[in-house]
C-alpha positions as CSV (number, residue, x, y, z in Angstrom):
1,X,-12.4,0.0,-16.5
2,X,-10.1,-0.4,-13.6
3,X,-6.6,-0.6,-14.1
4,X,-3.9,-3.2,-12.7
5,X,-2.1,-1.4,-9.7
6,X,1.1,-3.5,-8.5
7,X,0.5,-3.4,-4.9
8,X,-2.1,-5.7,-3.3
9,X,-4.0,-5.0,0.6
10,X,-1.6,-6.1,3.3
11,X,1.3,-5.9,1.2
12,X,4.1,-4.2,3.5
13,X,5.5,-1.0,1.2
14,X,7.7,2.0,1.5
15,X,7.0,5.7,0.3
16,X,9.8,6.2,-2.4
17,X,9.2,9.6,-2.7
18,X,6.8,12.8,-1.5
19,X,6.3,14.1,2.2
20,X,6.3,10.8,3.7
21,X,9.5,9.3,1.9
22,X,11.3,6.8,3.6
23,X,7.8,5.3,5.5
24,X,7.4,1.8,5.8
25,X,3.5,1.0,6.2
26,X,0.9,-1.4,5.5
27,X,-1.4,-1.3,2.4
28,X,-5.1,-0.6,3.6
29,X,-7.0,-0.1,0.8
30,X,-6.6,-0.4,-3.1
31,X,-8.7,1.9,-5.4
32,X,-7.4,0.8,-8.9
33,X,-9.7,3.4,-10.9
34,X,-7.5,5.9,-9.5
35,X,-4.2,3.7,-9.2
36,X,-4.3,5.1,-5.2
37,X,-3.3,3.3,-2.5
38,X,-3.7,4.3,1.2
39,X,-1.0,3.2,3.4
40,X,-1.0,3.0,7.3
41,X,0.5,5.8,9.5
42,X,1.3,7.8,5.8
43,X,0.0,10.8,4.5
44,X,-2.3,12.1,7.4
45,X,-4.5,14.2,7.0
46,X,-6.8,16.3,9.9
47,X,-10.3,16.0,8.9
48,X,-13.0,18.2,10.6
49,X,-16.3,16.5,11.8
50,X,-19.5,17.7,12.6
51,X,-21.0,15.4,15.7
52,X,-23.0,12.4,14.7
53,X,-24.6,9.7,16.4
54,X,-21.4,7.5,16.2
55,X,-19.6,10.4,17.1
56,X,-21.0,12.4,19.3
57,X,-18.8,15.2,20.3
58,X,-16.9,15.7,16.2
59,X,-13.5,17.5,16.3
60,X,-10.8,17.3,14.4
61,X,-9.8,13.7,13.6
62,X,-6.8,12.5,11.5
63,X,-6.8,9.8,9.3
64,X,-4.8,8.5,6.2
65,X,-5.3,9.7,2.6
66,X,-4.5,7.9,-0.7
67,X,-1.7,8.4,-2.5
68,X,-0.3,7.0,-5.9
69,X,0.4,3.6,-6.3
70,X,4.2,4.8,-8.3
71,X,5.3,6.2,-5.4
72,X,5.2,3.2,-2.6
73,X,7.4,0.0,-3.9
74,X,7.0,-3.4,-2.2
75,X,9.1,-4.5,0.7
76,X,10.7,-8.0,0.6
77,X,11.4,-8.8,4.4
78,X,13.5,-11.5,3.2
79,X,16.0,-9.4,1.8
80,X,14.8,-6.7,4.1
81,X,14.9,-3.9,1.0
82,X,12.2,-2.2,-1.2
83,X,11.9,-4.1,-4.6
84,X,10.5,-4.3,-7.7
85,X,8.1,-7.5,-8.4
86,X,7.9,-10.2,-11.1
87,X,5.4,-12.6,-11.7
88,X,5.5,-16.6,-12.8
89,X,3.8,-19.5,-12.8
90,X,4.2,-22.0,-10.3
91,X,4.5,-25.7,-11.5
92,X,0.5,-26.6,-10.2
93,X,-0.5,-23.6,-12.4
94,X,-0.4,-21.1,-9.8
95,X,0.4,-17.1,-11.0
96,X,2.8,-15.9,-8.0
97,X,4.3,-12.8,-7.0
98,X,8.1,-12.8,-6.4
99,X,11.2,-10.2,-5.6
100,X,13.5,-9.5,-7.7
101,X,16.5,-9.3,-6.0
102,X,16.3,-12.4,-4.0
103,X,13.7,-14.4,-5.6
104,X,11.6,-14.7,-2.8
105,X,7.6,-15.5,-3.5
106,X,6.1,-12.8,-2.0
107,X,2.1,-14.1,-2.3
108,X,1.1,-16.8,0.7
């Protein structure tokens, strides 16, 4: 059963804590089983690849790994800080995302 992870793909965040604290990125990918998220340009790893037809000559190639959803919080670029979410319902029966602190909707 997958669990609820408060983060969403293309949410903007920022690493709270860990080796890439204070990193503002992009969420790529959600895996909810694991409550993971993988951020842009945060926690890089070097991965080493044998050559394949897509990639002929392998090497060493860097890409991003996942890391826990509690340690990325949303970032409102209203009130241009990391936040903590709330949800409600909008009055045509919509479920929206908002920030706390300013009380901006943060789903389009």
């Amino acid at each position: 059963m997958a669990s609820k992870v408060h983060v969403k793909k293309g949410d903007t965040v920022l690493v709270i804590t860990g080796k890439d604290a204070g990193k503002k990125g992009k969420v790529l990918t959600v895996i909810p089983s694991q409550k993971r998220v993988i951020v842009e340009g945060v926690n890089i790893i070097k991965r080493h690849t044998k050559p394949t037809q897509k990639m002929p000559q392998g090497g060493i190639v860097e890409k991003e790994a996942a890391i826990s959803s509690s340690n990325v919080m949303l970032f409102c670029s209203k009130c241009n800080n990391p936040t903590r979410i709330a949800r409600k319902i909008l009055s045509d029966g919509k479920k929206v995302r908002y920030c706390k602190k300013c009380g901006e909707v943060l789903d389009k």
